[in-house]
C-alpha positions as MATLAB code, in Angstrom:
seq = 'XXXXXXXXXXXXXXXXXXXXXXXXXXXXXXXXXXXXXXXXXXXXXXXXXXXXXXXXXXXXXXXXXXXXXXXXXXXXXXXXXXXXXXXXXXXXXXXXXXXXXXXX';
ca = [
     -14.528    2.447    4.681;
     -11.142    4.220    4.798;
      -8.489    2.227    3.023;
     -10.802   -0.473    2.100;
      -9.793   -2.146   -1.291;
     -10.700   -2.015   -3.726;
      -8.794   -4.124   -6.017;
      -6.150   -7.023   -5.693;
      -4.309   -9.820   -7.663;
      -5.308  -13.455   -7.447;
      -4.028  -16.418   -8.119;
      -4.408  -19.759   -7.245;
      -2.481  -21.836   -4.905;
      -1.492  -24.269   -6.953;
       0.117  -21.592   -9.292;
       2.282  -20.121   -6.534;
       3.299  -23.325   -4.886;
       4.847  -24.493   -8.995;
       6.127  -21.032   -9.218;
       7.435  -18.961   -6.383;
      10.011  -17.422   -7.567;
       7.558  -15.892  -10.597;
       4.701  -15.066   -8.017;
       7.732  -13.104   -5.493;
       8.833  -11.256   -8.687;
       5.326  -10.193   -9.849;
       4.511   -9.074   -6.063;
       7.532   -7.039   -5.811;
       6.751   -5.134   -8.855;
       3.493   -4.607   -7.887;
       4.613   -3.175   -4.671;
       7.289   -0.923   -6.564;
       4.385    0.673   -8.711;
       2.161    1.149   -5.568;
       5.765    3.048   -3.652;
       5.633    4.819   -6.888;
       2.110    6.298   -6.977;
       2.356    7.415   -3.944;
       4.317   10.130   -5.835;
       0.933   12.172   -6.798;
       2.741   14.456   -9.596;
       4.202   10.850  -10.963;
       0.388    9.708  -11.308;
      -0.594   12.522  -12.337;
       1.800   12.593  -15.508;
       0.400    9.503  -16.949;
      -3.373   10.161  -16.244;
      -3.448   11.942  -19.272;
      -3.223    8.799  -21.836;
      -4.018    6.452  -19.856;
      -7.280    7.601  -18.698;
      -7.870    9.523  -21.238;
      -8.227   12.792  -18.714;
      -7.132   16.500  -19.498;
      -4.206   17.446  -17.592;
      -6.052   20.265  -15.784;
      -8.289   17.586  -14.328;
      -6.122   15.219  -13.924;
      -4.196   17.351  -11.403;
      -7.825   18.067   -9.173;
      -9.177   14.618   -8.688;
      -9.511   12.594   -5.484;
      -6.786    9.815   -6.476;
      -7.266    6.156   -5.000;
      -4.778    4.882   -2.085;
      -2.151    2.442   -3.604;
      -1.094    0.973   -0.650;
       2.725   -0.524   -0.199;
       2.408   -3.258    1.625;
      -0.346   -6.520    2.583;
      -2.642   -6.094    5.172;
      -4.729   -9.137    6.412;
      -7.084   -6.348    8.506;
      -7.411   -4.701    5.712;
      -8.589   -6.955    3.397;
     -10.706   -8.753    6.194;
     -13.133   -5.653    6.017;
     -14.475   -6.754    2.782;
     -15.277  -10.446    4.309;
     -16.772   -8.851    7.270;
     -18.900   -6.554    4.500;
     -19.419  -10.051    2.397;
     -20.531  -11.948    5.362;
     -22.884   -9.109    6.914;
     -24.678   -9.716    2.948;
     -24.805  -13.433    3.099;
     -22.514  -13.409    0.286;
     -20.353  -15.715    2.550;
     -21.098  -19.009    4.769;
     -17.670  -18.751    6.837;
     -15.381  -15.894    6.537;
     -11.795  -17.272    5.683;
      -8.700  -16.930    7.289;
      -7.066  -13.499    5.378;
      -3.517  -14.249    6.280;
      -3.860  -17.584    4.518;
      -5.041  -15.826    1.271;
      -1.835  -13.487    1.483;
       0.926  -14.395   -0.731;
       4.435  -14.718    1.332;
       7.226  -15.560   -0.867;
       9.768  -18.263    0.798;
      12.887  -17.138    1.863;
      15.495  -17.112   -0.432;
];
């Protein structure tokens, strides 16, 4: 289960075929928040209101992994976990789910 995720943005085709350059500009900001909490002490400073969690905590807890980048393997796990629950009658193709902006 290490680095499974646990989260993710959606959206549908359609939308990011009308609007690429919006979809690109949303996925690079995510990506520049995830490069940022990977800065624990920067996380850590805006636990406090935004979790609602003392600072003295805030600074001990296990923290998620924000990763930086797309990762077809990665995100395959939870289709293999889907499929092993019959949640799933094919498993699809993860690098076609993965948004790649065009070149510019």
């Amino acid at each position: 289960m290490t680095d499974m995720p646990v989260s993710g943005y959606v959206s549908t085709q359609d939308f990011a075929s009308k609007n690429p350059k919006l979809a690109a500009a949303f996925q690079r900001a995510i990506f520049k928040a995830q490069q940022a909490a990977s800065d624990r002490k920067k996380v850590e400073a805006v636990i406090p209101d935004y979790a609602h969690i003392k600072p003295d905590v805030a600074s001990v807890i296990t923290l998620p992994g924000f990763p930086s980048s797309l990762n077809a393997t990665r995100l395959g796990r939870i289709a293999d976990l889907m499929s092993g629950a019959g949640l799933l009658k094919q498993k699809p193709d993860m690098k076609s789910l993965l948004f790649t902006p065009p070149a510019a």
